[in-house]
N, C-alpha and C positions, 0 to 999 in steps of 0.2 A: 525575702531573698536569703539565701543561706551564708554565712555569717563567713565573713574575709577575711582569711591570715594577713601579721600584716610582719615582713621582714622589720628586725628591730634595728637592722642599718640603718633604718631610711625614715625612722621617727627622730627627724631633727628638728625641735619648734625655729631653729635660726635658720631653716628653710623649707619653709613650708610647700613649696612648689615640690620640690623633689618629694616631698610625703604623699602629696595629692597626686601624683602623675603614676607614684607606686601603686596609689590606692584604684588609681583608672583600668591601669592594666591588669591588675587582681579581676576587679569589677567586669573589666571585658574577659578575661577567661574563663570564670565562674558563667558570665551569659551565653560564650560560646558553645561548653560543652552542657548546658540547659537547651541550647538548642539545638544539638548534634548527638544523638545518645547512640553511637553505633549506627546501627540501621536506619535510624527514624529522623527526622528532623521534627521537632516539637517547639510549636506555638501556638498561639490563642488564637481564637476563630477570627478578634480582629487585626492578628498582625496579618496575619495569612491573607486577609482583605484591603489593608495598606499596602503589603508586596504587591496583587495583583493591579492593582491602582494602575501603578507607574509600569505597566506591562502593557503596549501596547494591544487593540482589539485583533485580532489574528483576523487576518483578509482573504479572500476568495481567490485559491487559485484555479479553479475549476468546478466554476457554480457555487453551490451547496454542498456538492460533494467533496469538496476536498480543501480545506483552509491553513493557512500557516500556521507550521508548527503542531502539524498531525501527521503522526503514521497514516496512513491513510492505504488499503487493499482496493486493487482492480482486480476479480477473476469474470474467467467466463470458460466453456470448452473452444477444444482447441479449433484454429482456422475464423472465428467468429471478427477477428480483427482487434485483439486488446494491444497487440505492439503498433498497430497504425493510430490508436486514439490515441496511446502513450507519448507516440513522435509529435502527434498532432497538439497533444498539450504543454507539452518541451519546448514546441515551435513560437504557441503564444505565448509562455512565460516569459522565454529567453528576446523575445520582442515585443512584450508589452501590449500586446493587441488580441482582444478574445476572440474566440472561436465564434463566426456566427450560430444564434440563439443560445449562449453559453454566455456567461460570466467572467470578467476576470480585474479583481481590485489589485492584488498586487500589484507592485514594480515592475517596470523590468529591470532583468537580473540573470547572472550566470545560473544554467542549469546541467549538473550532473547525471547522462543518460547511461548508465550502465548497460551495455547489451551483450545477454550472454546468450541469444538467439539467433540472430542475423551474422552472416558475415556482410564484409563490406561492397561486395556486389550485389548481393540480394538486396540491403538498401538501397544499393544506388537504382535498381529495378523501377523501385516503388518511387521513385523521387528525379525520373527525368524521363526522356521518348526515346525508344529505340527507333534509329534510323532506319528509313526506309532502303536506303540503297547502301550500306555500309553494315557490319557486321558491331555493330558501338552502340553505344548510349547517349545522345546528344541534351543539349537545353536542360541543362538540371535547374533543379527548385535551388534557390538560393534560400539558405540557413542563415541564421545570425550569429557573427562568432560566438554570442553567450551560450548558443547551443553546443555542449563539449562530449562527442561521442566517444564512449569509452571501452573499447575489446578485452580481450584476454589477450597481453601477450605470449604468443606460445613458446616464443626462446624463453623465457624465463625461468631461473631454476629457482627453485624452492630451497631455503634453506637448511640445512639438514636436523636443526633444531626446531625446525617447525612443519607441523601439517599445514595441507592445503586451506583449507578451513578458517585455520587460523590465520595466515599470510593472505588469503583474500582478503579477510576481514580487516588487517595492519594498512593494507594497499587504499583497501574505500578512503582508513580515518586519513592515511599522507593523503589523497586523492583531495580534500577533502580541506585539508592543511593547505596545500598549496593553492590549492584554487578562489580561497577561502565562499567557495557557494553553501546558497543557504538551502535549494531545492535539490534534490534526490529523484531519481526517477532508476529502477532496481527492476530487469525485466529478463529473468523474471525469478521470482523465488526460489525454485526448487535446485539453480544454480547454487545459491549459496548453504541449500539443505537438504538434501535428499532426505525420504523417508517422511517426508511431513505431513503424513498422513495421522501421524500419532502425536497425544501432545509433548510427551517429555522429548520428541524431538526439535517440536519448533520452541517450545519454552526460553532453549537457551539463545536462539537467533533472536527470538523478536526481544529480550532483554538487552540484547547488546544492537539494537538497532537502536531500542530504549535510552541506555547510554548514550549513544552517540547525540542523540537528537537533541538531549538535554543538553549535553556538552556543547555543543556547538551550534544550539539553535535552531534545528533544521527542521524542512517541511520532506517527507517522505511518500514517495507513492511504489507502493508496492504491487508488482502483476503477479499471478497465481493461475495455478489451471483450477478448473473444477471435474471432479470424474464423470464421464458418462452420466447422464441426469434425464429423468423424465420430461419428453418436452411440453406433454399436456400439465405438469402443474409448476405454478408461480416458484420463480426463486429465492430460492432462502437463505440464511447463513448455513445452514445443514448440508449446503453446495459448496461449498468452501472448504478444499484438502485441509485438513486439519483444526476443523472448523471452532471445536471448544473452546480449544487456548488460543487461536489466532485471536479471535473474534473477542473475546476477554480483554486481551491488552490492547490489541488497535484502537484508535481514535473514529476514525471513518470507514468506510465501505462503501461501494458500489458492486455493480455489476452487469454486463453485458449478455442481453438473451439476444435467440435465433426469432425471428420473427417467422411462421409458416407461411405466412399471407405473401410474402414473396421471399426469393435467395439472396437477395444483395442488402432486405432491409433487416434493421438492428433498434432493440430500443436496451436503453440508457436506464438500469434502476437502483435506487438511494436502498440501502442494504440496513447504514447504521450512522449516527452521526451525535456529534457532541456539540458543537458548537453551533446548532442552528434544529430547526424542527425538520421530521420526516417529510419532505417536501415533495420528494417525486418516487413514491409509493407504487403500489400496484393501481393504485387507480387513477395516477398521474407520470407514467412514465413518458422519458422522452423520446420520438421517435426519429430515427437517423435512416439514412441508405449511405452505401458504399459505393464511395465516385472516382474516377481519376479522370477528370473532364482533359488533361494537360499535363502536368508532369508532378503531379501532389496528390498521391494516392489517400483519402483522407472521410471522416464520416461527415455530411450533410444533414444538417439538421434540416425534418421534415415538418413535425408537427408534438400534439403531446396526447395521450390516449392512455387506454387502460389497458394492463396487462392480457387480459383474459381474451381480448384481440386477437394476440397474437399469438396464444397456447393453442395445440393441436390438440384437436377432438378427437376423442378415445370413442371410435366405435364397439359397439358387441363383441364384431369380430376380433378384435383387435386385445381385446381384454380377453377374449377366449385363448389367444392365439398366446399373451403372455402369463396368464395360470397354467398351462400346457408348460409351457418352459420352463415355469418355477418348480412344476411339479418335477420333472425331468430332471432338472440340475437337483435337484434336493434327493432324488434317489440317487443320483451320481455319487453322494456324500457330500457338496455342496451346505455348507455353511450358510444360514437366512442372511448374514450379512454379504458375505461374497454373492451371493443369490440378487441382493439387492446391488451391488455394483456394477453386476454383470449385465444385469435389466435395464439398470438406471433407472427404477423406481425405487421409493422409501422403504425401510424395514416394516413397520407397518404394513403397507401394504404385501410385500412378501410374505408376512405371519399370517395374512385376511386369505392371500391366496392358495396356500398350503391346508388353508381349514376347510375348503371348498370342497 
């Protein structure tokens, strides 16, 4: 250890306590800044293994897919139903009861649902019966108060020192403070970032979600769109707006495909995960339909199957018909990559077709 000044007030052999309590707090600041060097926090491979010790095991809020104490991404395209799973996971968190064929070890516990998609009639749509003989909404789903739905309020002004951005971001941490919840549920991302198709834009959001989660402990599920996407091949992280640096700093991933084999059904796929093995793969996904038997618009779990199911078969014609268009948009001046969002097939593929 590197060697301790010691004030020469405080070397009195006729009290020796006061020497040794100077020497303690030497001792502790010399250790503090050994393990704080600016940026880094630095320790030996087994302090960092005593810390984790007394760290409780991060528990299942949602399957395999999503555990305490992880950022964690839902995307899928748009309409596919990623804000009715999100409500649907909010619902058992905040009630302590899983989802049938799902999972759920945590507590229950207040859950934070940020919604910057819905207004509050549109949810109330999906979560009661409109009456037959009246122009209303009757028999709503009953929520549990830990469930805390959160709008925009639109009186608010902003203050004049601050962009919106940032005052969102101040509003989550109070939000956040007052409530003191440990779950997140943020639907959906491009609220709090536009452009995050690029990474230096999400870079700075998912580091101060980063922050936060440290700070305070929290479990995060974040929704996302994906662009336009080929439906004959399996989904990837390469589906995912922003996909390099999202998919870099998150903890987990999922994601939600369109199944062809019918309109209302969905299956369920494990994207990325840290805290447990790739469980439900392309050749274990899981498979759901979209029900609202009564007044809880919600996904049903069916069964579990391989992706390849449920991907649409690329006939001849069909491959003819999109070479033809790539060839088309590319004499337009079209860009191989605009080319490739515009299809919603892969760059690859756009380069194979333009060679044809």
């Amino acid at each position: 250890m590197k060697a301790v000044k010691i004030n020469p007030q405080f070397v009195d052999l006729k009290h020796p306590q006061t020497y040794l309590n100077h020497v303690q707090e030497i001792q502790k600041e010399v250790e503090a800044k050994r393990l704080n060097k600016g940026l880094f926090k630095v320790k030996t491979a087994n302090e960092w293994l005593n810390e984790a010790k007394i760290t409780p095991v991060p528990e299942m809020l949602f399957s395999e897919f999503w555990h305490e104490n992880e950022i964690c991404i839902l995307f899928a395209d748009s309409n596919l139903g990623k804000s009715i799973l999100a409500v649907q996971i909010a619902d058992s968190i905040s009630k302590g009861e899983q989802i049938q064929g799902f999972k759920l070890e945590a507590k229950k516990q207040p859950v934070l649902y940020f919604d910057f998609e819905l207004s509050a009639k549109q949810f109330e749509v999906r979560y009661s019966v409109k009456s037959e003989t009246h122009k209303v909404f009757e028999n709503h789903y009953s929520f549990d108060d830990n469930f805390k739905r959160i709008e925009i309020n639109p009186n608010t002004e902003i203050p004049k020192e601050s962009d919106f951005e940032k005052y969102l971001n101040q509003s989550i941490e109070k939000s956040i403070i007052e409530t003191e919840a440990k779950v997140l549920i943020i639907d959906n991302i491009t609220y709090l970032k536009t452009e995050m198709e690029q990474s230096k834009n999400a870079l700075p959001l998912i580091q101060h979600l980063k922050a936060l989660k440290s700070k305070y402990s929290l479990s995060i599920l974040i929704l996302a769109h994906t662009p336009k996407r080929d439906l004959s091949r399996p989904i990837s992280q390469n589906d995912l707006q922003g996909s390099k640096m999202l998919f870099n700093f998150i903890d987990s991933c999922f994601a939600i495909g369109q199944s062809t084999t019918d309109n209302n059904m969905r299956y369920i796929k494990q994207i990325k995960a840290r805290n447990t093995a790739m469980i439900y793969d392309a050749e274990n996904v899981i498979v759901c339909q979209l029900d609202k038997p009564y007044n809880y618009l919600a996904f049903e779990f069916l069964d579990f199957g391989a992706e390849r199911e449920h991907l649409k078969q690329i006939t001849e014609k069909d491959r003819k018909s999109l070479i033809g268009q790539a060839k088309e948009l590319s004499e337009k001046g079209y860009a191989q990559r605009a080319i490739s969002k515009q299809l919603g097939i892969s760059l690859g593929t756009v380069n194979k077709y333009l060679k044809l």
